[in-house]
VOGU-3710 file (C-alpha; in Angstrom, 3 decimals, decimal comma):
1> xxxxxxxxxx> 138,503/29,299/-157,342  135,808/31,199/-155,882  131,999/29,997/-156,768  130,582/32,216/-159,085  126,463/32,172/-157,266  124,255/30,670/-160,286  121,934/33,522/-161,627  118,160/33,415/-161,138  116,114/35,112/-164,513  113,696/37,195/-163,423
11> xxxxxxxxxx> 110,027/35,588/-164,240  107,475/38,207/-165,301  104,612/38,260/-163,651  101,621/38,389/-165,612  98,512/40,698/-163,883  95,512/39,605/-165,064  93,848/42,845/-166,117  90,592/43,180/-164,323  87,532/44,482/-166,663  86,286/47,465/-165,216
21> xxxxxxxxxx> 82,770/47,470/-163,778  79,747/49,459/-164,929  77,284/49,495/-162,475  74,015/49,425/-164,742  72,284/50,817/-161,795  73,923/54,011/-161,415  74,177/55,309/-165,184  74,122/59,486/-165,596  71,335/61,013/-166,706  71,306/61,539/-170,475
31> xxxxxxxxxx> 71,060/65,191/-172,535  67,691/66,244/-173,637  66,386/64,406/-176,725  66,310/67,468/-178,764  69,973/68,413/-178,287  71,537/64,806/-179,320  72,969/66,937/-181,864  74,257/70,071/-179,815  78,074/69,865/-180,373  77,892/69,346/-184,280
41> xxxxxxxxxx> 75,128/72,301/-184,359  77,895/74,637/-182,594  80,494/73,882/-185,516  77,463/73,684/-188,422  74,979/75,810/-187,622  77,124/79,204/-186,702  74,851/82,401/-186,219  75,967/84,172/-189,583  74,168/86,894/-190,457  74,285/89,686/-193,426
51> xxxxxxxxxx> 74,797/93,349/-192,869  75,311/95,429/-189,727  74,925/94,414/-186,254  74,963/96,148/-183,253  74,241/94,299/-179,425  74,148/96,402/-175,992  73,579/94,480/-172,893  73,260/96,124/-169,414  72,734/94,632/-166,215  71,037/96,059/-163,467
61> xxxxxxxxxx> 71,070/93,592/-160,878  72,768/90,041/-160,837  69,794/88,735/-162,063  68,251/91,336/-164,388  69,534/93,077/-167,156  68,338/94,511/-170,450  69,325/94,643/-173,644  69,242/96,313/-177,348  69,962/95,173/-180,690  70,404/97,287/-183,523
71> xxxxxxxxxx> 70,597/95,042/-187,144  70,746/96,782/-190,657  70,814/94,535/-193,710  69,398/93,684/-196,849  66,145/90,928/-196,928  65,643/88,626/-199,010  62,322/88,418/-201,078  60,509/85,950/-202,593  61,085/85,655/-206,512  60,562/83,603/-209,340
81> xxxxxxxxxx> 64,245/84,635/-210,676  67,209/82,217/-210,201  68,943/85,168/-208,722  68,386/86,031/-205,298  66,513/89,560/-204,474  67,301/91,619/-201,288  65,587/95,157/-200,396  67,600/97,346/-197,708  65,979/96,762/-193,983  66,788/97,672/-190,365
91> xxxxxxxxxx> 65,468/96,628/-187,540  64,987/97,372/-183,649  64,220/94,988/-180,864  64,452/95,372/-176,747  65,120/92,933/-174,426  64,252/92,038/-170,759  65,864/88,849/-169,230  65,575/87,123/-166,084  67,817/84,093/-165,225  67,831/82,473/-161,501
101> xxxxxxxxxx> 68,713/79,286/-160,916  65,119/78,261/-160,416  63,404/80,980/-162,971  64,277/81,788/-166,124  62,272/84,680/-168,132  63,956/86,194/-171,331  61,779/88,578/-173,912  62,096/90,641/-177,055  59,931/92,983/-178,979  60,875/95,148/-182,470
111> xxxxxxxxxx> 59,718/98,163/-183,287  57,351/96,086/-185,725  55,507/94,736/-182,931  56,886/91,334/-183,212  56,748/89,959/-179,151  58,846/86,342/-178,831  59,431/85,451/-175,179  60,967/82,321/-173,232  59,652/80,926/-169,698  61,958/77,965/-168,016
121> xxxxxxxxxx> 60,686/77,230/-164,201  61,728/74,033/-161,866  59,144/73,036/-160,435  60,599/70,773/-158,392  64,401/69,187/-157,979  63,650/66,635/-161,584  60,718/68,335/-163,443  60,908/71,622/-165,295  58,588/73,445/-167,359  59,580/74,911/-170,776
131> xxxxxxxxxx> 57,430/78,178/-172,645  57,932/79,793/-175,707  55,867/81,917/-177,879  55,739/84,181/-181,009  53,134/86,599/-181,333  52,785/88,534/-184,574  50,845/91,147/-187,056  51,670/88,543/-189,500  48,347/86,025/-190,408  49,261/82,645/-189,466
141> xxxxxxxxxx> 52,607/83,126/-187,722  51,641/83,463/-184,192  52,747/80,321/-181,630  53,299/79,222/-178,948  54,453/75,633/-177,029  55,050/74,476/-173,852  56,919/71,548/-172,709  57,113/69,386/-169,455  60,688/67,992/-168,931  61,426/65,360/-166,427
151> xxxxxxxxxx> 64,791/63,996/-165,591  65,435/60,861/-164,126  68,718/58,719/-162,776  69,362/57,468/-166,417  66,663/58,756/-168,486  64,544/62,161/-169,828  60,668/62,273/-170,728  59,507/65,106/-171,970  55,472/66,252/-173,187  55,178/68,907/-175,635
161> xxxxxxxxxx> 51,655/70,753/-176,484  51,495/74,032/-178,932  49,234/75,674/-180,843  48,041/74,014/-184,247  46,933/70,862/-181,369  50,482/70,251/-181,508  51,177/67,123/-179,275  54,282/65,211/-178,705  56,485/63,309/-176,364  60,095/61,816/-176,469
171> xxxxxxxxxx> 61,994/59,338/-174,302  65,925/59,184/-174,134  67,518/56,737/-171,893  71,352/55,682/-171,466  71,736/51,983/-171,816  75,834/52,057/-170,839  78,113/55,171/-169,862  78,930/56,117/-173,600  75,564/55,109/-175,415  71,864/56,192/-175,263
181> xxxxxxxxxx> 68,956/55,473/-177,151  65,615/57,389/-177,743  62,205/57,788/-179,667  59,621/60,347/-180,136  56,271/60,953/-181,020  54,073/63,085/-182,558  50,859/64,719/-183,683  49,724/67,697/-185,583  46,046/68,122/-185,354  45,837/70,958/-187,528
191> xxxxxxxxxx> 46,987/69,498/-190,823  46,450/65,629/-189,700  49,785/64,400/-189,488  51,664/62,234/-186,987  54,829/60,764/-186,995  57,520/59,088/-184,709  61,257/58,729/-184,661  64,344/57,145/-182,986  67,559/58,194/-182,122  71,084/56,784/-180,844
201> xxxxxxxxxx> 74,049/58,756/-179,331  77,568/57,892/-178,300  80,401/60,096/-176,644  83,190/59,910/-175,081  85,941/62,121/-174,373  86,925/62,687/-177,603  84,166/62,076/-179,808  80,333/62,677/-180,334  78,949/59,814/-182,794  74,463/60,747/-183,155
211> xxxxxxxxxx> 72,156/59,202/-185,534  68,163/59,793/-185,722  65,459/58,826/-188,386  62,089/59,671/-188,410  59,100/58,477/-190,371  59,113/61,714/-191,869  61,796/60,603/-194,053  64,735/62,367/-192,482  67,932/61,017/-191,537  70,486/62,722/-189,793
221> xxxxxxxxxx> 74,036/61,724/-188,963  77,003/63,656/-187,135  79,990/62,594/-185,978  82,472/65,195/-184,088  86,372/64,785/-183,167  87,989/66,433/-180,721  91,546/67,238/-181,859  92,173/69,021/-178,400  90,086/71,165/-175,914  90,106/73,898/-178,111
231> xxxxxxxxxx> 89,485/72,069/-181,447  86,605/70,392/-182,820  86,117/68,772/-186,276  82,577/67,401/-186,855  80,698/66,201/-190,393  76,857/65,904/-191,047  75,435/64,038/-193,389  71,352/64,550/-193,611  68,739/62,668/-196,235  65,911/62,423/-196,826
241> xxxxxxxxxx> 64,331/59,240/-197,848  61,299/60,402/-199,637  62,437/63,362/-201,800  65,424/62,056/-201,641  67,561/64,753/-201,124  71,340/64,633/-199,715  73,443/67,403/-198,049  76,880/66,693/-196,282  78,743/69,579/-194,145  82,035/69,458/-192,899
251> xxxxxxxxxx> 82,681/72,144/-190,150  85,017/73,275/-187,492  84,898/75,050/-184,049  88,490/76,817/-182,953  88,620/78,326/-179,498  91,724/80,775/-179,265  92,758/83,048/-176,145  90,623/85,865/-177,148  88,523/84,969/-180,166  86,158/81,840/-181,282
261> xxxxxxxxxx> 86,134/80,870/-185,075  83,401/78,389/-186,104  82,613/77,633/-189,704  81,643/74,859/-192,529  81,278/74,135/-196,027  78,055/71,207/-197,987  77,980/70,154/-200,652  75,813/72,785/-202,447  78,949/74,527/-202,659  77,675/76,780/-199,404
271> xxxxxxxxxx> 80,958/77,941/-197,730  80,358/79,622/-193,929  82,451/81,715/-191,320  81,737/83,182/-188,134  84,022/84,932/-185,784  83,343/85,908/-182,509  86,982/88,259/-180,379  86,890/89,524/-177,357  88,995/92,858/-177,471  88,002/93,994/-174,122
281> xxxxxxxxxx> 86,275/93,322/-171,491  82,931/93,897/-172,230  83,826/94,459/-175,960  83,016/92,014/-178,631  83,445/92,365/-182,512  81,152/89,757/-184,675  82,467/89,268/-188,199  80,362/86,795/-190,502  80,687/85,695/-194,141  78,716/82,959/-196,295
291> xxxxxxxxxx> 79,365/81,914/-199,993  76,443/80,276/-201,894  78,730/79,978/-205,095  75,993/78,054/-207,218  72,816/80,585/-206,057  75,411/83,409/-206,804  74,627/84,893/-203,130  77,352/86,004/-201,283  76,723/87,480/-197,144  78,675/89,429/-195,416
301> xxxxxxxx> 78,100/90,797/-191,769  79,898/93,117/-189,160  78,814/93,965/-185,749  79,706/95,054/-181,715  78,695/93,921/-178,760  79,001/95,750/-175,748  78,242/94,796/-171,905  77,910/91,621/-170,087
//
């Protein structure tokens, strides 16, 4: 009888699974200390508005273009009533913008005089200077500030100066890949207050954790999930320590083939939408709504854009 050759098991061989390295010396450079918050803001902060709307944008060069913006709407006026009070408006304003990758210059003035304007220049490769003012017929509501931004390997500074001896700086620097931390300071000379504040943020790939407190007495948290490229789901919660008022939002931000749908609901019952479709190219339609069920104020908006 033939010998039947003995069978040899097959061992597994265990891999010893290698942690992966972070070189602590070669982080990336952190987002601005003001923007910790940017991808919650785009789901819970949409640009509604009430009324009509009406945007024209022409270009003429690659750098240059101008633009108009036609709004009619009802404002809202201070009253005493519960009930909310809105007179009929409209309103005019011109643009002229600028954008180079060095220089960036962007301005608007309405018919009522009111002259806002934007000024972003590198001055060199890691600093940048920041401008923008407000100037008004209205007593007391002219400004302006101005902001030096410097951006390291792993870290932002910034100095802020406006008018009202408005001084400030912030500091945001990323201690690991995912996670960076960050305070601020401030003064107001014209009403005598200061303040300071900290702030933590971690992301990955599919989700945007922030949290920031300031002596002030506010406290703001956000959290945002990525469901795919095209979906986001985020939640705020913000208090405030000293009055001790509490708002939560829940929002979302949908990105389909031709059309963008961002909205969110608190709870003080406010319910948002905004919707943004391209039907053409160069051809936008804006459609906005917002619910205030327990003010009894209910928004709705319309509008075009056309151009680039």
């Amino acid at each position: 009888m033939a010998a039947i050759p003995p069978t040899t098991a097959s061992i597994p061989t265990q891999t010893s699974k290698v942690d992966e390295h972070v070189d602590y010396k070669n982080l990336p450079c952190p987002i601005p200390y003001e923007e910790i918050h940017r991808e919650a803001f785009m789901s819970l902060k949409p640009e509604s508005f009430e009324g009509a709307r009406f945007d024209y944008n022409k270009a003429l060069t690659p750098k240059f273009f101008l633009s108009h913006s036609v709004t009619m709407g009802p404002m809202e006026v201070p009253s005493q009533s519960p009930e909310t009070i809105k007179i009929p408006t409209a309103n005019y304003e011109f643009g002229a913008n600028y954008i180079d990758p060095k220089l960036m210059l962007i301005g608007r003035i309405s018919q009522e005089g009111r002259l806002s304007a934007r000024l972003k220049y590198d001055l060199l490769e890691d600093l940048s200077i920041k401008a923008n003012g407000l100037l008004t017929n209205e007593r007391d509501m002219s400004h302006g500030m101005g902001i030096l931004d410097y951006k390291g390997s792993d870290y932002r500074a910034q100095f802020q100066f406006g008018s009202g001896a408005l001084l400030g700086a912030n500091y945001i620097q990323n201690v690991t890949p995912n996670l960076s931390l960050g305070g601020e300071i401030f003064y107001a000379g014209e009403h005598r207050k200061s303040g300071v504040g900290y702030a933590a943020r971690y992301n990955n790939d599919k989700m945007v954790a922030t949290g920031q407190v300031a002596s002030t007495g506010m406290v703001a948290l956000s959290y945002v999930q990525k469901a795919s490229e095209k979906i986001s789901l985020a939640t705020e919660l913000m208090y405030n320590y000293m009055s001790r008022d509490v708002t939560a939002s829940v929002g979302y931000d949908v990105i389909l083939r031709q059309a963008r749908v961002r909205g969110k609901i608190d709870s003080n019952g406010c319910v948002t939408t905004f919707l943004e479709e391209r039907l053409s190219p160069g051809l936008g339609f804006l459609l906005s709504a917002e619910l205030d069920h327990w003010k009894k104020d209910y928004k709705f908006g319309f509008g075009m854009n056309v151009g680039e």
